[in-house]
C-alpha positions in Angstrom: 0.0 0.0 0.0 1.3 3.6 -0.6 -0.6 6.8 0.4 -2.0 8.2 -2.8 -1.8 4.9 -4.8 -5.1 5.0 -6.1 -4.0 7.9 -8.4 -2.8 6.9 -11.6 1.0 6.9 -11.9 1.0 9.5 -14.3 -0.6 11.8 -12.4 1.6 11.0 -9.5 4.4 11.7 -11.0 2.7 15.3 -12.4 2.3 16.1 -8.1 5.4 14.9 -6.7 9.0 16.0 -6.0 9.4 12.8 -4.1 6.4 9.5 -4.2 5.3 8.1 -1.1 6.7 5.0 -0.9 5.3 1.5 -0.7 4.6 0.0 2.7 3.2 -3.5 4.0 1.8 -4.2 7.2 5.2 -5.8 7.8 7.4 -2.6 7.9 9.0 -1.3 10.6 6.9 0.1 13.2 8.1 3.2 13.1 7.7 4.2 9.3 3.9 2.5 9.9 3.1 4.6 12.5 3.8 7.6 10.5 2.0 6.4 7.7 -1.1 5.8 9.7 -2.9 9.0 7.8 -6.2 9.3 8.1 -7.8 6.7 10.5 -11.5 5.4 9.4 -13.3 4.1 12.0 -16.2 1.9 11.3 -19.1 -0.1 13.5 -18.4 -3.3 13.5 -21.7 -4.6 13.1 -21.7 -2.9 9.7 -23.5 -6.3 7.7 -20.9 -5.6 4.3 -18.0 -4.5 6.3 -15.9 -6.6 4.0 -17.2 -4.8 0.7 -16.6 -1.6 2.9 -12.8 -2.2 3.5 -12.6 -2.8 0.0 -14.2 0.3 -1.2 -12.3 2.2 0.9 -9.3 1.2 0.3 -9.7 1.5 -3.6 -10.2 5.6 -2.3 -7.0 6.2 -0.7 -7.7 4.7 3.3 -4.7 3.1 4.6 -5.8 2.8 8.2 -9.0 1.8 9.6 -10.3 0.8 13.3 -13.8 -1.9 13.5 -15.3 -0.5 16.3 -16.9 -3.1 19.4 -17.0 0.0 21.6 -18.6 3.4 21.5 -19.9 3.2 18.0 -22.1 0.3 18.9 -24.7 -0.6 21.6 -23.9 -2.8 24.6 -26.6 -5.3 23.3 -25.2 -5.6 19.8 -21.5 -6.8 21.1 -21.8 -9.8 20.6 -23.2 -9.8 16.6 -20.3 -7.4 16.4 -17.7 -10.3 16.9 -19.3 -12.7 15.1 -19.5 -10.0 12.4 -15.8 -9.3 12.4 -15.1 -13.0 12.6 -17.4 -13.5 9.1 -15.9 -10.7 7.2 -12.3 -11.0 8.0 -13.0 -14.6 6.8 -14.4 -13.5 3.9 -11.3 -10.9 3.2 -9.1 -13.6 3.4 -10.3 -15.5 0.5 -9.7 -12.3 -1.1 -6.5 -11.6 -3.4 -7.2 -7.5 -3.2 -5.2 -4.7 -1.2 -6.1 -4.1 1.9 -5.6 -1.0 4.6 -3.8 -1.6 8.2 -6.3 -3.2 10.1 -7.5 -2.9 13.5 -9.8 -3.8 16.2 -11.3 -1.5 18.6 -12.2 -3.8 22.0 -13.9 -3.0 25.2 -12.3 -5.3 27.5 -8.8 -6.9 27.6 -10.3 -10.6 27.2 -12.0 -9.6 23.8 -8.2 -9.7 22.7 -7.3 -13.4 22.8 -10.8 -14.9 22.1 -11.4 -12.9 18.7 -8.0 -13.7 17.9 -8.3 -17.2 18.1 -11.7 -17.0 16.4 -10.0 -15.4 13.6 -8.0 -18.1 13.1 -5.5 -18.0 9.8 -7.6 -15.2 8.6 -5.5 -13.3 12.0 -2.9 -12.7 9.4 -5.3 -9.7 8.1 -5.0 -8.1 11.5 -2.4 -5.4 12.7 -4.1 -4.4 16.3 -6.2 -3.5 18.5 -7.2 -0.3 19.5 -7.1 0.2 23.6 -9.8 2.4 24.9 -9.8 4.8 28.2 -6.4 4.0 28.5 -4.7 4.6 32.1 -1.5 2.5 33.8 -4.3 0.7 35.8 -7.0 -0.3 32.8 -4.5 -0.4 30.1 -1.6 -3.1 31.3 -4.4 -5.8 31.5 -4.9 -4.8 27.5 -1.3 -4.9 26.9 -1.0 -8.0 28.3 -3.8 -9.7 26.4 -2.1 -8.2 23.2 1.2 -9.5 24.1 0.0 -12.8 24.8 -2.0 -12.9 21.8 1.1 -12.1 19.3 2.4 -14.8 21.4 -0.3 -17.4 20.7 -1.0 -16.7 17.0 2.7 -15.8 16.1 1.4 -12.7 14.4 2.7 -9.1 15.0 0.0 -7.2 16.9 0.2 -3.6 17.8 -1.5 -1.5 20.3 -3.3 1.8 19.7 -3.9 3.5 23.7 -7.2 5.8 23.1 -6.3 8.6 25.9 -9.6 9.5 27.0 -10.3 9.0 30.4 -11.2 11.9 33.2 -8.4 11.3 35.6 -6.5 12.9 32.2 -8.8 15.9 31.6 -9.4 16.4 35.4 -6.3 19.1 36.5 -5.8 17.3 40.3 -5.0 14.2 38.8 -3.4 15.1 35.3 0.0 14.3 35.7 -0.7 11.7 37.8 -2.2 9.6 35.4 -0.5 11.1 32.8 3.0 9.5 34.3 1.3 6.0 34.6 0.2 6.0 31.1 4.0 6.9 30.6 5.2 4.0 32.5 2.8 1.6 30.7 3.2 2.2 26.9 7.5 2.5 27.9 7.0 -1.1 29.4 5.7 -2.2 26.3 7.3 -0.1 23.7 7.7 -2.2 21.2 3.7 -3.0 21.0 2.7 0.3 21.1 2.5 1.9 17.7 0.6 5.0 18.4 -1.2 7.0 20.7 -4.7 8.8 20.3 -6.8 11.4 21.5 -10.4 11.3 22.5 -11.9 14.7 22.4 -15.1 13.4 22.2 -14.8 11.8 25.4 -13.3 14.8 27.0 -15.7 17.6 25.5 -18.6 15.2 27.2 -16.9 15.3 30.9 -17.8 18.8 30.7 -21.4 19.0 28.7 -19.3 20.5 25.6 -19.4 20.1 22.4 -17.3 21.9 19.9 -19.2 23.7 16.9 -18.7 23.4 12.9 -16.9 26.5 13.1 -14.6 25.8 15.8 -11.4 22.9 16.4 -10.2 21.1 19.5 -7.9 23.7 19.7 -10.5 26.8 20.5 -12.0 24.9 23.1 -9.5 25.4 25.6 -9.7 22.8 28.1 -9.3 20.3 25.7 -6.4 22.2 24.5 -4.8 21.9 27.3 -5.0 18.4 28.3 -3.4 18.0 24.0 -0.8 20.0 25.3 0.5 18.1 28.0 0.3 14.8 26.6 2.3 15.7 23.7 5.0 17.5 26.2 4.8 14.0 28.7 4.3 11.5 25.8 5.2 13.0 22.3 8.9 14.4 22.8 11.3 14.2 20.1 14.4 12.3 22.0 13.6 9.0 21.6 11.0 8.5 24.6 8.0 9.9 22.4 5.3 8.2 20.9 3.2 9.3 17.5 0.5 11.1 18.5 -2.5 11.3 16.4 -5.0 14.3 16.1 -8.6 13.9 17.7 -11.8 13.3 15.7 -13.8 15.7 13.4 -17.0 15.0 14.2 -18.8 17.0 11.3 -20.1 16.2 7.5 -22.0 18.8 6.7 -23.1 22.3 7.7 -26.5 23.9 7.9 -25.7 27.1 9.0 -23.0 28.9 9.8 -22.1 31.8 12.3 -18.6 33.2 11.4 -17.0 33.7 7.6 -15.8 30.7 5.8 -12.3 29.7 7.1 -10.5 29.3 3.2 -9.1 32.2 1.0 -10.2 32.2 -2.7 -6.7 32.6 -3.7 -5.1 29.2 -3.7 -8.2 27.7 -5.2 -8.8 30.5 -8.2 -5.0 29.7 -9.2 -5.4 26.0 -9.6 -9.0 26.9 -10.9 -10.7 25.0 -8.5 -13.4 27.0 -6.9 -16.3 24.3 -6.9 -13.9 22.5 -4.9 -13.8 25.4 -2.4 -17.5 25.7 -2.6 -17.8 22.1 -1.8 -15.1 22.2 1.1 -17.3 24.7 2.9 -20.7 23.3 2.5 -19.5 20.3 4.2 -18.1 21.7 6.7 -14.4 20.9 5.7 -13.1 24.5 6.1 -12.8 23.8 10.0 -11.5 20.0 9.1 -8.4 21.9 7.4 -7.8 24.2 10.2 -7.8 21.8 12.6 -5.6 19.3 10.6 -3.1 22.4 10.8 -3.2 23.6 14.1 -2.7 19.6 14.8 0.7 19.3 13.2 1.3 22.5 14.5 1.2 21.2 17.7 3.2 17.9 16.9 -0.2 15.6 15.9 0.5 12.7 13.2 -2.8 11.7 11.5 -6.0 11.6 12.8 -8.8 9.8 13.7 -12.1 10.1 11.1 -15.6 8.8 11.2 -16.5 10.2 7.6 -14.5 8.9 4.1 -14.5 12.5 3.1 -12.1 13.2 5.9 -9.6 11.2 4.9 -8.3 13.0 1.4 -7.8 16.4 3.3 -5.9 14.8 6.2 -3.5 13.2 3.6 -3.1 16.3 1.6 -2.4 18.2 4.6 0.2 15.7 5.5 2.5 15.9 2.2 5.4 18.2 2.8 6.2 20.9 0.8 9.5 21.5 -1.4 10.1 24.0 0.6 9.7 22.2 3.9 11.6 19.0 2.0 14.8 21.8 1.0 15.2 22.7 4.8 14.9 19.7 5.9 17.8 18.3 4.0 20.0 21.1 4.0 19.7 21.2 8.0 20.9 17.2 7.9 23.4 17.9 5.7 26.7 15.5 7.2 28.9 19.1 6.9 26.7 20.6 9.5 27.1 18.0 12.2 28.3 21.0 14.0 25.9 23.5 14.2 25.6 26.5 12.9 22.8 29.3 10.9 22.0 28.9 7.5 19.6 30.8 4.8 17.1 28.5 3.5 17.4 27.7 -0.5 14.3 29.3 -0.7 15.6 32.5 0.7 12.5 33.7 3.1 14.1 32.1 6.4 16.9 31.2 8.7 17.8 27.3 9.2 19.3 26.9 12.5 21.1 23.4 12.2 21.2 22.0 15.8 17.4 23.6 17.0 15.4 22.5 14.2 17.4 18.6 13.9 14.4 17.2 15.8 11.8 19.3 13.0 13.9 17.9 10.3 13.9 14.2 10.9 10.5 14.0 11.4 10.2 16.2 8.3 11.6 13.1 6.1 10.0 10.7 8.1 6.6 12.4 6.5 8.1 12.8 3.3 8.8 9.2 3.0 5.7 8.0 3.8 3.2 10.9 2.4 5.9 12.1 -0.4 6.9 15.7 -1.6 5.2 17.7 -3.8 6.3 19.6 -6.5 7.4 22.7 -6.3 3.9 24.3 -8.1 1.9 22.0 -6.1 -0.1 23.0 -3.2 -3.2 21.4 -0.7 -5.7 22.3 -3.3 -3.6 20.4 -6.2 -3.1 17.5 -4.2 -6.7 17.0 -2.7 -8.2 17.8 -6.0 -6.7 14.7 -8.0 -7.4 12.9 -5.0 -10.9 12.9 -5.1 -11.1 12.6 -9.2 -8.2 9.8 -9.0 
């Protein structure tokens, strides 16, 4: 699988500076959990979940998460497994491509039972997704996960979700936030990324953010973003991918405050229906939020809705620019420091400083490419959605 693939080569080649490249479900953890993207999640229970996973996949989707847990009611638990058990069956007699696959659980004994119901059809499988995730709830998850891999002799990665109110409450914030530390450095190795739950958060306090604002406005959700990227996301080699929280909106009846996209960018690649269509569905906050996200060192994010998923990935491609810096700042020469102009003239590259910005830099760039330098967001997510 490759982000973008389901663009026609040609085309690919008219976008990018650099291709994203090819990736398995085998890869190293690391390049995987930067290629995560866009994450779909889906209801288990869904009765063509297969033909879904398919479809999706054939639009660009690289990750998705099968949902036992919120998206679906306490009674219908049960026909969820047996769902996911049928359809992962029926994708294994399959020859097609398929997106990095995972399985969101309530409790940690779900993990070993659906894995042995799964059977060879496991092999189709790359996690589970761990929700309200503190030290206390989480090691029995990690545990069932480990001892799963163990019993089908199949990688299996975890996915924390970081949720709970002991995070969002301030008395016990960095209390909990230093036993979710301990637990996913235990297990390391098993724990490919780390995600938010806004939704989850926004509801401890009877919120719920609008159309026209992101996670980021609301500010006690900010916050608790805040400090588990600075506990749990750090650049030195203790950090953990972090993805961005959920956009929870489609489409928009009515608006309060201006539309959040200049005409500009979109008359120049002549692509103002596009724009048109962006804001009627609500997709102008989407964008800003994807932005202030990797702002804020978020990788990815979490979607309910396939028309998230192009705009996430779009947003994720570096820029020639970005690419330039990047590479002249790891240049071997300037090991030892030092201040350089960029190539593009409009910035200073300090070498030691931005290191940590310009690893992660070509991390992206490897997995979501570069683009051309005459290719922008609106380029990109534009032969997207006709590719």
């Amino acid at each position: 699988m490759r982000h973008f693939g389901h663009i026609a080569p040609e085309v690919r080649q008219h976008l990018f500076h650099q291709e994203p490249c090819e990736f398995t479900a085998d890869s190293p953890a690391r390049l995987l959990s930067a290629a995560l993207g866009a994450t779909l999640y889906s209801p288990a229970t869904r009765p063509r979940l297969a033909d879904d996973i398919v479809k999706q996949t054939g639009r660009g989707v690289v990750s998705m998460v099968l949902c036992l847990e919120d998206s679906i009611g306490d009674e219908d638990v049960a026909e969820g497994e047996e769902n996911l058990v049928r359809q992962f069956t029926d994708l294994a007699q399959r020859r097609v491509d398929l997106p990095l696959l995972f399985i969101r659980v309530r409790a940690p004994e779900q993990i070993p039972d659906l894995v042995r119901r799964l059977g060879p059809a496991v092999r189709l499988l790359s996690g589970f997704v761990l929700p309200k995730f503190t030290e206390e709830r989480g090691i029995p998850f990690l545990e069932a996960v480990s001892a799963a891999e163990a019993a089908s002799g199949h990688r299996l990665f975890a996915m924390p979700v970081l949720e709970s109110p002991e995070l969002l409450y301030r008395e016990t914030r960095v209390e909990t936030l230093e036993g979710i530390a301990r637990a996913v450095d235990k297990y390391r190795d098993r724990v490919l990324a780390l995600r938010l739950g806004v939704t989850d958060f926004c509801s401890s306090y009877g919120l719920r953010r609008a159309p026209d604002m992101t996670a980021w406005d609301v500010q006690i959700v900010a916050s608790v973003i805040a400090d588990v990227v600075n506990m749990l996301g750090r650049a030195d080699g203790t950090g953990f991918t972090v993805t961005g929280p959920v956009w929870e909106y489609f489409r928009v009846q009515e608006r309060m405050f201006k539309p959040q996209l200049r005409r500009s960018p979109f008359l120049e690649g002549q692509a103002e229906e596009l724009r048109e269509a962006l804001i009627e569905h609500a997709m102008d906050g989407l964008l800003r939020e994807i932005t202030l996200d990797q702002a804020n060192g978020l990788l990815g994010k979490t979607c309910i809705h396939p028309s998230h998923v192009l705009p996430v990935h779009a947003l994720s491609v570096v820029s020639h620019e970005e690419f330039s810096d990047a590479q002249d700042i790891l240049r071997p020469e300037r090991g030892g420091g030092g201040v350089l102009r960029s190539q593009y003239t409009n910035k200073m590259n300090e070498v030691k400083p931005h290191r940590a910005w310009a690893e992660r830099t070509l991390l992206r760039a490897e997995v979501f490419g570069v683009a051309n330098e005459d290719i922008g967001f609106v380029e990109l997510l534009a032969a997207g959605i006709s590719g």
